[in-house]
N, C-alpha and C positions, 0 to 999 in steps of 0.2 A: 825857872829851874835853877837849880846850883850852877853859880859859875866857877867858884873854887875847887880848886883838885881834892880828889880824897887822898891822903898818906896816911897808908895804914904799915903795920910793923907786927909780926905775929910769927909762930913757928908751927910747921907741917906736921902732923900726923904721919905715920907710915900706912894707915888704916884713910885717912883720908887723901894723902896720894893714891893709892890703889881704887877708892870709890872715883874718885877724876878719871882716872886714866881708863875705867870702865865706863863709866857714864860716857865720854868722850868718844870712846871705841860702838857706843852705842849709837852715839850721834852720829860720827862719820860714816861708820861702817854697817849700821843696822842692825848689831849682835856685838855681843860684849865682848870684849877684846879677845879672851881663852876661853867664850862658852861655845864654840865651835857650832855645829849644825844646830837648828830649832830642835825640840825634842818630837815633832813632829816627823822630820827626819828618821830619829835613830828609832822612832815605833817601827816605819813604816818597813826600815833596815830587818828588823827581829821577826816582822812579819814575811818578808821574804827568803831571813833565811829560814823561817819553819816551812813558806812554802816549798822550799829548795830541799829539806828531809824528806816533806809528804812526797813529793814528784818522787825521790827518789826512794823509799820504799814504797810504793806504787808499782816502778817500774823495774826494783829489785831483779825481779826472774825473768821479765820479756826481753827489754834490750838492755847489756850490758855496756855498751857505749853512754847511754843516758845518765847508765849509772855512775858512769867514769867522769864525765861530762857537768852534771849535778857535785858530785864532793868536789873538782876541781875550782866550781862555782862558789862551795860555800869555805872552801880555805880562800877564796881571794877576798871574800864579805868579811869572814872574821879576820886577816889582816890587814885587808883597809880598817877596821873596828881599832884592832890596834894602835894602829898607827896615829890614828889621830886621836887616842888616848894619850899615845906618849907626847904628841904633838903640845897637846892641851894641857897637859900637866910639864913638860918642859917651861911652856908660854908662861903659866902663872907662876912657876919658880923665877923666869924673871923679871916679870910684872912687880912680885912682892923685893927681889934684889933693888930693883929701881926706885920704887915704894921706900925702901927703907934709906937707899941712898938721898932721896930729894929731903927726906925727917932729916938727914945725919947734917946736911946746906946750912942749917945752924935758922937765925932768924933772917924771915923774907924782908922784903922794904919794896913795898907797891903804891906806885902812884897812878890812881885813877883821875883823868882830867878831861876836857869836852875834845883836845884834840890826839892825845895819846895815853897807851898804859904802859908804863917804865917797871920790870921787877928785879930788882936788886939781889944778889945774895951770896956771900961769900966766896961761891965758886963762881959768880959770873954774872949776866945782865943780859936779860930779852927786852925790846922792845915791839911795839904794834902801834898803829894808827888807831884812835876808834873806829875809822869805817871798816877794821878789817874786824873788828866782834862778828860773826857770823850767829850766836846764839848766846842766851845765860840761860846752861843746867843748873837743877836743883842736887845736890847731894847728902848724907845725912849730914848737918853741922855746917854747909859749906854753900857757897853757892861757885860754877865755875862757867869763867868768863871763856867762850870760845873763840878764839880764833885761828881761821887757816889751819885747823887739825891739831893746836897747841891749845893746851887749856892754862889758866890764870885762876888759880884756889883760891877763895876770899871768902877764909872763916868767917862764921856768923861771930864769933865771939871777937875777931878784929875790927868791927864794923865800928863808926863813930856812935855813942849815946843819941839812942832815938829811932837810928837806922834801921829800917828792917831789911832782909835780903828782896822783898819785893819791891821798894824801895829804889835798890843798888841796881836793880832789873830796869826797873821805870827809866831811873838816871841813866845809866847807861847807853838803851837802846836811843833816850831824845839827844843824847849826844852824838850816837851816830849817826842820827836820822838829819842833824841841824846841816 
């Protein structure tokens, strides 16, 4: 395998930060950073507030406690619904603020090598070991280096002549693994 470092030099997308930081939220967390419940979930939510209407006209005329009991039920359904609407739509406003801010870092400077990955960029400098790669996502255009719940963007189009991203995958991983 490659012993030479990769230095690559390229500039972020706002559109491809935002696919990282979701693929990434997908990876760590199981569900995309602001896609909040599966939609499984929120059927199963709409089915019980209709069952929470039927119970209550149903029981309209016999007991009026049920009845009281039942709307108290589905004002709390429909502001938790809320709530994590606002939740979820605050999140991606500042999903994309950040998105736009890592595009604004100007150009990256990433060095991929068998025992560290160094990223450079006008505001600043992370570094990692390679054993700390926990995964390589795919995203459109990009592929992103995981690690410790920080991702490392490495456009397809910064790649050396020849390189493909599965490639960058292969390399990668036998450098963590050596």
């Amino acid at each position: 395998m490659q012993s030479e470092p990769l230095v690559l030099r390229y500039r972020l997308t706002p559109e491809m930060s935002l696919d990282a930081m979701m693929a990434i939220g997908e990876a760590v967390a199981g569900q995309a950073a602001y896609g909040g419940p599966g939609p499984w979930v929120k059927v199963a939510g709409w089915f019980g507030l209709v069952g929470l209407i039927v119970l209550c006209l149903r029981t309209l005329y016999d007991r009026p406690i049920i009845l009281l009991t039942v709307g108290m039920l589905a004002g709390v359904v429909v502001g938790v619904a809320s709530f994590m609407n606002v939740v979820r739509r605050s999140t991606r406003a500042a999903y994309l603020g950040i998105a736009e801010r890592a595009a604004a870092e100007g150009e990256y400077w990433l060095e991929i090598g068998e025992h560290h990955i160094r990223e450079e960029t006008s505001e600043g400098l992370r570094q990692v070991t390679i054993r700390q790669i926990d995964s390589v996502l795919r995203i459109p255009e990009a592929s992103v280096l995981l690690a410790n719940g920080f991702g490392f963007v490495v456009p397809d189009v910064a790649l050396p002549e020849g390189m493909s991203p599965e490639r960058l995958k292969e390399l990668v991983l036998w450098w963590r693994e050596e």
